[in-house]
C-alpha positions, 0 to 999 in steps of 0.5 A: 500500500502506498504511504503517503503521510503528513507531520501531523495528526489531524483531530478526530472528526467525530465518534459515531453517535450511539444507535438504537436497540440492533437486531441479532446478525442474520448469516450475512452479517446483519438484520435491517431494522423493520418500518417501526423500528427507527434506529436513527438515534437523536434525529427524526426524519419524516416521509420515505427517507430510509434514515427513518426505517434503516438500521443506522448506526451513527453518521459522520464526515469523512474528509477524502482527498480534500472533499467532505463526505457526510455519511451514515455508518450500518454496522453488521457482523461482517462489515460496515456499510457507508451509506451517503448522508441523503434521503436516497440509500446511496451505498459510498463504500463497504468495509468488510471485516478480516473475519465475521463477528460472533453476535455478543461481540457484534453487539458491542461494536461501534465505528470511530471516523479519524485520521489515524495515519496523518495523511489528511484523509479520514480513516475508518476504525470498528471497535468492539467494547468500550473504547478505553478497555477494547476487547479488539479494533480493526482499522482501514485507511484511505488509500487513493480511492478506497479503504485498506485494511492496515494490520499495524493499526490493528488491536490485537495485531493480525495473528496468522501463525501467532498461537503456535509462535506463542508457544515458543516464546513463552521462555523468553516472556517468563523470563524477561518478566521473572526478571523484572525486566519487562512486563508488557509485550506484543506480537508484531510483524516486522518482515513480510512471513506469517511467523510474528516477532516478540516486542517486549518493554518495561513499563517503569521506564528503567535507565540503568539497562536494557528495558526494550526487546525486540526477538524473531523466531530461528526455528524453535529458538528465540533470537534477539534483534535488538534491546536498548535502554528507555526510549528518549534517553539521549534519542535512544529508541528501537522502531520497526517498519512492518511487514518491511523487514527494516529496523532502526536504531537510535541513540548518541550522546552527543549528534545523532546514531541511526542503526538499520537493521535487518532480520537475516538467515542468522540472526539481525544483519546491519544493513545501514549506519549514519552518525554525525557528532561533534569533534571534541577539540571544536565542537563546532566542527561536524563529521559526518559517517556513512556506514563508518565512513567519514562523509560531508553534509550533503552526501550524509543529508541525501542518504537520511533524504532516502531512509525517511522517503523508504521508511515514512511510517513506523512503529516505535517501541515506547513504554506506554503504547507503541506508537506509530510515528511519521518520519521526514526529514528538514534542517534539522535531520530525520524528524518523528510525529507520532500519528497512532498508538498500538497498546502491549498486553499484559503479562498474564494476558499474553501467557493466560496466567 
């Protein structure tokens, strides 16, 4: 899918308003309601208006390629249909779930209209449960003239392969946990297979050790990738581009140390170094490094140029949440905004105990 973000995020457009009592889903996904049962929510319409009879959800504003769209949202156990706000039931777009809904969960979902990736557009999210305590969320962005599901907004991440991965990571969770030194994880997707990576980070914010993980799987066998100290210690920071097979490092005491990094037939291959610092005797003087090569400004400038057009989206492993950040690069060097967040899970969530 093609990325085409922006520095900020934009504010939500709205929640959609809560809709009337549903009816159970039928095998295709959903009931309409009958004639005397108007589902409309906290607005009347009179004559043959369909908002007056049809199961309506919740109505919201879309902003798609510069143009406001108002529309109506029908949630059913296997997709969302987006009806244009109008007397006339004009289908705009339908959404259709990575898999259906039981009914107990298709009662409790509802739709949220944001621009979750910071590209001007608005995107589209179904929630199952409370907001502020989901049981799960699916999300799809706008991408040129459609919506795409995007697995990296996605909570809990897509779990092709998961259960079985799982399994073979429970030593390493135990172990990190028993430890102390982490105690919230997440199965994440950093090169393109089935088979998830491990993120895992300690909520305390340590700074006297390693308190972010990131692991892949060699066979049975967990490997480790990469592991550093408390996000923005001194721009410290481990961040991944899913389904990319790209991770980046960040940290220096002084300028600035990116690390690329890629998951190879052994382990974690460096694939990319950039550093520039300030020379102790003049620290007005700047060198500049290409994979431990000195270079100047502009040759250093050009490569950060390309890394920030390659990787504009990633996903960083903060303490918190992990969150989805916007990478672009001014006079400053490479600049990070943060457009989305994706919670951790528990200890006893991720192992049941």
């Amino acid at each position: 899918m093609k990325k085409r973000w922006i520095a900020c995020l934009l504010a939500a457009c709205m929640l959609l308003a809560g809709c009337a009592a549903r009816t159970e889903p039928s095998e295709n996904g959903g009931t309409p309601a009958q004639p005397d049962e108007p589902s409309n929510g906290d607005r009347e319409i009179a004559g043959q208006d369909w908002r007056t009879w049809g199961t309506v959800d919740g109505t919201g504003t879309l902003h798609i390629g510069g143009t406001d769209v108002d529309v109506c949202a029908c949630v059913f156990g296997d997709r969302v249909e987006l009806y244009l706000d109008e007397p006339s039931q004009n289908l705009y777009k339908q959404i259709d779930y990575p898999k259906k809904l039981s009914t107990e969960q298709y009662e409790k979902a509802n739709v949220q209209f944001d621009d979750y990736t910071g590209d001007g557009n608005t995107d589209v999210r179904v929630i199952v449960g409370d907001e502020s305590a989901p049981e799960q969320w699916w999300t799809w962005v706008w991408d040129t003239d459609d919506f795409v599901y995007a697995a990296a907004l996605a909570y809990p991440p897509a779990m092709a392969a998961a259960d079985a991965a799982l399994g073979r990571y429970l030593s390493t969770i135990r172990e990190l946990h028993d430890s102390g030194s982490a105690d919230r994880f997440a199965l994440v997707y950093v090169d393109g297979d089935d088979v998830p990576e491990l993120a895992a980070v300690n909520s305390e914010g340590l700074w006297d050790r390693d308190q972010v993980f990131l692991y892949t799987l060699d066979g049975d066998e967990p490997v480790l990738l990469a592991s550093d100290i408390a996000p923005g210690m001194e721009g410290h920071s481990i961040a991944f581009d899913e389904g990319d097979n790209f991770i980046l490092r960040s940290g220096a005491v002084t300028g600035e140390r990116l690390i690329c990094l890629a998951i190879g037939a052994n382990g974690p291959e460096q694939v990319l170094s950039l550093e520039w610092c300030q020379n102790a005797p003049d620290p007005d003087v700047i060198s500049y490094f290409i994979n431990g090569q000195e270079t100047d400004e502009a040759q250093y400038l050009a490569k950060e140029g390309e890394l920030a057009a390659s990787h504009d989206t990633m996903i960083r492993l903060d303490i918190e949440e992990m969150s989805v950040i916007s990478l672009r690069l001014d006079n400053w060097g490479i600049m990070e905004t943060v457009v989305g967040t994706i919670p951790y899970q528990s200890y006893e969530a991720i192992t049941g105990a």
